[in-house]
N, C-alpha and C positions, 0 to 999 in steps of 0.2 A: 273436558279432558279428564278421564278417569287416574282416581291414584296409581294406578299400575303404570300408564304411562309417563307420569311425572320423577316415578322413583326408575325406568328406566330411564330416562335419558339426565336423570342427574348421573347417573353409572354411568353413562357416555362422557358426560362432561368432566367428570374427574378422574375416567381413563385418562383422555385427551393431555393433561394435566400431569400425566405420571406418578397420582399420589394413589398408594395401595390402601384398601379400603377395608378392615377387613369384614366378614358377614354378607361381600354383596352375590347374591341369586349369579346362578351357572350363566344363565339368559343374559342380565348384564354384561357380565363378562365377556361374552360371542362379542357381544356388541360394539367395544371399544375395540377389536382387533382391526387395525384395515384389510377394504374392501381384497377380495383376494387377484381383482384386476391391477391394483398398485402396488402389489405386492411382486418384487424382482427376487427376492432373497430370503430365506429363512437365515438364523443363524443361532440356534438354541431355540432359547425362547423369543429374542427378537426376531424381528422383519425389515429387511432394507425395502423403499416404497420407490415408488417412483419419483416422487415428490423430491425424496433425496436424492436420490441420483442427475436428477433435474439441476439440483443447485449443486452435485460436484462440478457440473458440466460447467455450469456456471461461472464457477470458480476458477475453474480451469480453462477458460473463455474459448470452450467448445461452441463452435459455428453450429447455428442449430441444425445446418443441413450434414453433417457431419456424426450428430447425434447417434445415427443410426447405424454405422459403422462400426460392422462384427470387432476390428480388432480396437475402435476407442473405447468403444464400450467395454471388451474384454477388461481392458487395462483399470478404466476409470472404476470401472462398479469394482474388478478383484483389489483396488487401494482401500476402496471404500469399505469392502469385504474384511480385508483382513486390519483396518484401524478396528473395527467394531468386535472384533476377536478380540484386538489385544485392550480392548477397551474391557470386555467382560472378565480377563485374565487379570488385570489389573484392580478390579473391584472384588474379585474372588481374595486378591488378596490383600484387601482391604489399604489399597495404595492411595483410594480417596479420602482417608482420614489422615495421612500425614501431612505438620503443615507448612512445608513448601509446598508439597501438591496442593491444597486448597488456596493458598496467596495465589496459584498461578491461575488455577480456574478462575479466581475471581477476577484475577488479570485480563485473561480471556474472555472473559465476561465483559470486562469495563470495557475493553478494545472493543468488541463489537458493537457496543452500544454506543459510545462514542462515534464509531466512523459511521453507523447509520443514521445520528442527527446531524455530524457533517455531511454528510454526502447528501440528506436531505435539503439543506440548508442552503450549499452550494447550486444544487438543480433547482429551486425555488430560488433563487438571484439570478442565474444562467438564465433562466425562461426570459426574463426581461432584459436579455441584450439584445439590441434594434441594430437595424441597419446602419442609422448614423453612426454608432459604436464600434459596428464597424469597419465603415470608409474613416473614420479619424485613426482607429488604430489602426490602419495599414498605410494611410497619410506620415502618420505619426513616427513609423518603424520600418523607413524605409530600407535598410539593412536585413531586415527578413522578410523583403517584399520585392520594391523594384530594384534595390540595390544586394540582392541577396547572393553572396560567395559561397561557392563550396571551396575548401582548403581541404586540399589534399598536406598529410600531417605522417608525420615521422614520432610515434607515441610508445611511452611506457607505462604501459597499468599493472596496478596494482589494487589489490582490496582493500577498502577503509576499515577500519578498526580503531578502537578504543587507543590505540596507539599513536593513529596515524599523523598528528597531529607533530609528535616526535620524530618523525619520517621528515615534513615537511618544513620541520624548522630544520633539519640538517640537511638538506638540499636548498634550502632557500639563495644561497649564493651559489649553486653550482650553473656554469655559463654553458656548458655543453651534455647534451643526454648521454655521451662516453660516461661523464665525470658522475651521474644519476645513476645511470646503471652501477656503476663500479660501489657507488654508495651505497645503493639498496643490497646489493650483493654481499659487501661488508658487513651491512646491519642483518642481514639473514632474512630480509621481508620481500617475499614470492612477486613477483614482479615477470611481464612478458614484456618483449616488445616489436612492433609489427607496424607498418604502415598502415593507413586508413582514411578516411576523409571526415570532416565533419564541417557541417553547415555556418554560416554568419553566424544566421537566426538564432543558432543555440546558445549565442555569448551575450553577454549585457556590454553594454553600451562602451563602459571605459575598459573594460576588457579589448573589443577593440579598436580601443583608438590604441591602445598598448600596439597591439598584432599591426595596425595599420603605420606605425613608428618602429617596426621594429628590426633589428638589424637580420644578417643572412645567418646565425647559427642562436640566434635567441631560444630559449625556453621559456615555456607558459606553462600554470597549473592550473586545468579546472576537478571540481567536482562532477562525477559522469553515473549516476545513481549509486551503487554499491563500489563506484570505483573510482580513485583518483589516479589521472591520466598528467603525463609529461607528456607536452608537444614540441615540437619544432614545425613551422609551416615549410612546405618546400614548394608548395605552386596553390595560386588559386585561375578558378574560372567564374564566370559571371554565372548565375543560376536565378534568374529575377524567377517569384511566386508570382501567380497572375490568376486570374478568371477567379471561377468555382473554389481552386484548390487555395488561393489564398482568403475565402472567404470563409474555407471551412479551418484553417489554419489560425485566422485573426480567433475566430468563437473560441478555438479551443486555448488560443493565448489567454483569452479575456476569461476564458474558465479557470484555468490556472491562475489568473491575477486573483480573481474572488477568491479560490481555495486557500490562497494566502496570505490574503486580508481574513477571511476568515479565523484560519487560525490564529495570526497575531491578535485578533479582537478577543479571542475567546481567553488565550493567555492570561493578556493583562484583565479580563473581567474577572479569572477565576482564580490569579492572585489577588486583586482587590477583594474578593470574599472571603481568601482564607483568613485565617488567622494562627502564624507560626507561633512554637513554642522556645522556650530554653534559648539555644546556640544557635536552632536554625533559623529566630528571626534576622539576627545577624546577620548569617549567612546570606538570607534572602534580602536583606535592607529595608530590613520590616523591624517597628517597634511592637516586641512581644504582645507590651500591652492596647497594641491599636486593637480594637475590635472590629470584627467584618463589616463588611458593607451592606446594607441593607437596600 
């Protein structure tokens, strides 16, 4: 391999890298641009590739048959299009040196780097659940299997918040969704309410033996992602999960159970390693002076 070839393709590899170099040959620099078949986008001096538009898709859990689709694509790449605008408008004006924007970049940093050894972590346990795993969990959880209800539900939602918490201690004795509504309303916190139905399977276990003890105008609170929901039941039917679909159902239960055993393991491993200072061992019921775990 002659010199000339070794000093290009280090130019290639510390393009790749994003670090400016300066003195390297015109030649080099061709080099490190992408191919112009991946290339979807100019945008000044950047190029949207293909590759990224691939993982907006991604992200936005565009069906790959879908991909192709004059108006997703429109949509998808013009978001992509115009973050990277306002991404260079923002460095022009030097917004990446102040530091709450750096703590959040590196926020954003940590978050993805985080959910990518979770998520690895999780799919390397998942691979190893077997059949017997599960015929026992579907033995096991007869309520989101052969005894599985759908409840049709008389519901008030509303969005969790850093609040919400205060919401649900002041409704806590209220016996009817009138007397809910009339609170939320009072308190000023956006609240809809609408009929709907929701599954057995979505509730644990003492939740309901509650529902299955409960009287004809009872209220329940669950958690419902971004939202906590007021119910009343007003009728159920039988809805057993069977064949394929409760096989595909149990994997994705038992995937979720690892997600969160996962997480609880990683908690407690990685308060065991820290080591808090001042007030916040206190707080945390850590002796300042314990040293990490090794």
């Amino acid at each position: 391999m002659t010199s000339t070839t070794c000093i290009l393709r280090a130019g290639l590899l510390i393009g790749l890298c994003g670090l400016a170099l300066a003195g390297c040959s015109k030649k080099a620099e061709v080099q490190t641009e992408a191919p112009k078949s991946q290339v979807v986008a100019k945008l000044g001096n950047e190029v949207v590739t293909v590759q990224e538009l691939d993982n907006e898709f991604r992200l936005a859990n565009v069906a790959s048959e879908k991909r192709k689709d004059p108006e997703i694509v429109k949509r998808v790449l013009g978001e992509l299009v115009t973050r990277k605008y306002l991404v260079q408008k923002a460095l022009d004006a030097k917004l990446d040196r102040e530091p709450t924007v750096l703590l959040d970049i590196l926020r954003s940093k940590e978050l993805v780097l985080a959910n990518a050894l979770g998520s690895r972590d999780v799919a390397t346990k998942s691979a190893s659940i077997s059949k017997t795993d599960v015929d026992n969990y579907i033995a096991n959880n007869p309520f989101k299997f052969a005894n599985r209800q759908l409840m049709s539900v008389e519901q008030i939602a509303f969005p969790l918040s850093s609040t919400s918490q205060a919401v649900i201690d002041a409704t806590r004795e209220m016996k009817t969704l009138d007397e809910v509504d009339q609170k939320l309303t009072g308190m000023g916190v956006q609240h809809g309410r609408s009929a709907g139905a929701i599954s057995s399977g979505d509730f644990p276990q003492d939740l309901l033996n509650l529902i299955a003890a409960k009287q004809a105008d009872d209220v329940f609170f669950i958690r419902s992602g971004v939202n906590g929901v007021f119910f009343k039941v007003t009728g159920e039917e039988a809805r057993p999960l069977e064949g394929e679909a409760a096989i595909n159902a149990a994997r994705q239960y038992l995937r979720q159970d690892i997600a969160k055993s996962e997480v609880s393991m990683t908690a407690i491993a990685a308060n065991l390693e820290a080591k808090y200072e001042g007030e916040y061992a206190g707080i945390m019921g850590r002796d300042a002076a314990t040293p990490a775990v090794k």
